[in-house]
C-alpha positions as CSV (number, residue, x, y, z in Angstrom):
1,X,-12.7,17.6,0.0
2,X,-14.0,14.7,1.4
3,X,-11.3,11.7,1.8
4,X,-14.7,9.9,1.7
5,X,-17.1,10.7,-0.6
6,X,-14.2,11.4,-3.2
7,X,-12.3,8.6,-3.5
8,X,-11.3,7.3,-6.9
9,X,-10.8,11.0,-7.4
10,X,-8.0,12.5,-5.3
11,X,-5.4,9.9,-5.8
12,X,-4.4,7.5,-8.7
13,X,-2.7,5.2,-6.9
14,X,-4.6,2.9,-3.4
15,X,-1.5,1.8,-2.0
16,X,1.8,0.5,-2.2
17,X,3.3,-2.6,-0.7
18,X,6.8,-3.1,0.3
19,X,8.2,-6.3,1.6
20,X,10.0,-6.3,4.9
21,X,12.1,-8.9,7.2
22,X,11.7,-7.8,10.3
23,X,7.7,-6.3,11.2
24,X,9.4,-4.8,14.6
25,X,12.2,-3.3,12.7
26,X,9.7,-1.6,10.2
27,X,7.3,-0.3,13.0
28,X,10.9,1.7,14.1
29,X,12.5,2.6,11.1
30,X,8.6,4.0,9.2
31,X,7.3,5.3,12.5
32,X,10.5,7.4,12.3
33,X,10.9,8.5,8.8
34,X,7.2,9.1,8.3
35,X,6.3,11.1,11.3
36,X,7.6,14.7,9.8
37,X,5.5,14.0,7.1
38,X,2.6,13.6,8.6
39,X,2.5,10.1,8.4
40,X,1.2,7.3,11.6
41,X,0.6,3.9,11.4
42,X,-2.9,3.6,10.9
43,X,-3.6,-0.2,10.7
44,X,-2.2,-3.7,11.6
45,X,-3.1,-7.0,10.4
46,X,-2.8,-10.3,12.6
47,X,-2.7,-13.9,11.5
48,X,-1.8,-16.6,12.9
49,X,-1.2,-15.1,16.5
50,X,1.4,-12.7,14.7
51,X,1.6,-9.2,13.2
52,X,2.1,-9.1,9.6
53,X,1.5,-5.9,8.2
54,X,1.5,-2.7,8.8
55,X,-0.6,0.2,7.4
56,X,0.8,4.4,7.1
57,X,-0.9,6.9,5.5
58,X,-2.7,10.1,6.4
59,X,-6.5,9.1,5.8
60,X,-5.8,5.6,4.9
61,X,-3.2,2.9,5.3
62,X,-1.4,4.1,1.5
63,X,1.9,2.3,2.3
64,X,1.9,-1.3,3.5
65,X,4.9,-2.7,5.2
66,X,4.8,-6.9,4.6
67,X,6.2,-10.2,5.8
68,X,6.7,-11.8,2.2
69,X,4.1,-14.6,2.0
70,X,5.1,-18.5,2.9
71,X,8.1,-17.4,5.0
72,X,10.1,-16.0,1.5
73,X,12.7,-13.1,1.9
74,X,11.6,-9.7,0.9
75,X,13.6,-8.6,-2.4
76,X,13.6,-5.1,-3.3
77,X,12.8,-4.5,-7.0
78,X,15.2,-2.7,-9.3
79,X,13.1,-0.3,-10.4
80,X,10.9,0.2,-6.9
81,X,10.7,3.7,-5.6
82,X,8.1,5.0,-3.3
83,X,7.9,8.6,-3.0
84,X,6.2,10.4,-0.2
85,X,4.6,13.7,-0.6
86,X,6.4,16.1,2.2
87,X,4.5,19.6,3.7
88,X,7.5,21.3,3.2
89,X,11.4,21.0,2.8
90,X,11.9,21.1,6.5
91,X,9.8,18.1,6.5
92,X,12.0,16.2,3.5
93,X,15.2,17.2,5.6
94,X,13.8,15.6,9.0
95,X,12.7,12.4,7.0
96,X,16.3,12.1,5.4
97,X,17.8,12.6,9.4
98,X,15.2,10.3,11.0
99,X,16.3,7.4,7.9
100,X,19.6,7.7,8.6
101,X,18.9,7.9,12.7
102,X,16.6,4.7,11.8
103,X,19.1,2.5,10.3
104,X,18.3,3.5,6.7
105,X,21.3,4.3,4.1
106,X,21.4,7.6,1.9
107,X,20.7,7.6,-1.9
108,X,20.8,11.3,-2.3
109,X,20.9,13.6,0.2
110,X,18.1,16.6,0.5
111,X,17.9,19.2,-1.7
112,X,16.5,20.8,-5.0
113,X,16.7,18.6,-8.3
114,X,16.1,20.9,-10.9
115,X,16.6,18.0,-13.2
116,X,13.4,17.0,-12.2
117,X,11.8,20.6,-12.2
118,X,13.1,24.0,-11.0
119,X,10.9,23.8,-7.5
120,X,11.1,19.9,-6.9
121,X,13.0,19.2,-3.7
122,X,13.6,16.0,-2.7
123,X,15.9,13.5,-0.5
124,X,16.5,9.7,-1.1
125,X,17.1,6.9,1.2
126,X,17.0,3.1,1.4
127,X,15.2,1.6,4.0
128,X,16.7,-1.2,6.5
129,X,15.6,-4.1,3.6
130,X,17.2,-1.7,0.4
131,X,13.5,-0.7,-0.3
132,X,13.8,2.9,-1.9
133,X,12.1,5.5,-0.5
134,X,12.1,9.3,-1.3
135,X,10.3,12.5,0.5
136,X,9.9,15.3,-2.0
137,X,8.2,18.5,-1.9
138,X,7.7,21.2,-4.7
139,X,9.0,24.7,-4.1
140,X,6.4,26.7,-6.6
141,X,8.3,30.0,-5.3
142,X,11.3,28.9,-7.8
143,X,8.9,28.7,-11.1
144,X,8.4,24.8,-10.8
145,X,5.9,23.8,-13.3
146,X,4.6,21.1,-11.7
147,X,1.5,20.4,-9.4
């Protein structure tokens, strides 16, 4: 695959943007809880003399961390969730330990939600500004049915 030449065709969605207070406090609490998944900051975007966003991803920036425009406070939708594709349950665990490490708060603690589907193993958190997040992973050993 080339990240490249086949865009438009390996993912559905360009990115997601989720409205922070603090840029500093982001740069700690997503450096953190993204690293075991592979994650890095990837791009930042200056105006005004002042750091304003900040880009993660793997290939390219898929997650944006914002200062709301015109000074407003960030408010976290009810129905917001950003999910993050995890390399393996190890990985979902460390993201769930470096959240809480980071100042996040737990909304569901690691492990398999066979609600969901038999192999689908996930942990939920909210991040310093109530933004959701989750890291999940899918266990096809356990007959998940999902890709």
């Amino acid at each position: 695959m080339d990240a490249f030449a086949d865009q438009g065709k390996v993912r559905a969605i360009y990115h997601v943007s989720v409205g922070v207070r603090d840029i500093e406090r982001a740069r700690r609490f997503y450096g953190a809880v993204l690293a075991p998944l592979g994650y890095a900051l990837l791009h930042e975007v200056t105006e005004a003399g002042r750091i304003t966003s900040l880009g993660w991803g793997l290939n390219f920036p898929e997650l944006w961390t914002n200062l709301p425009l015109a000074g407003a406070a960030p408010h976290p939708g009810s129905g917001i969730h950003v999910a993050f594709h995890a390399p393996s349950a190890r990985a979902v665990d460390e993201f769930y330990r470096a959240a809480l490490s980071a100042g996040g708060a737990d909304n569901g603690p690691p492990g398999y939600r066979t609600s969901y589907d038999p192999g689908y193993y996930g942990a939920f958190v909210l991040d310093p500004d109530r933004n959701k997040l989750e890291a999940m992973w899918f266990d096809h050993r356990r007959g998940g049915s999902t890709s």
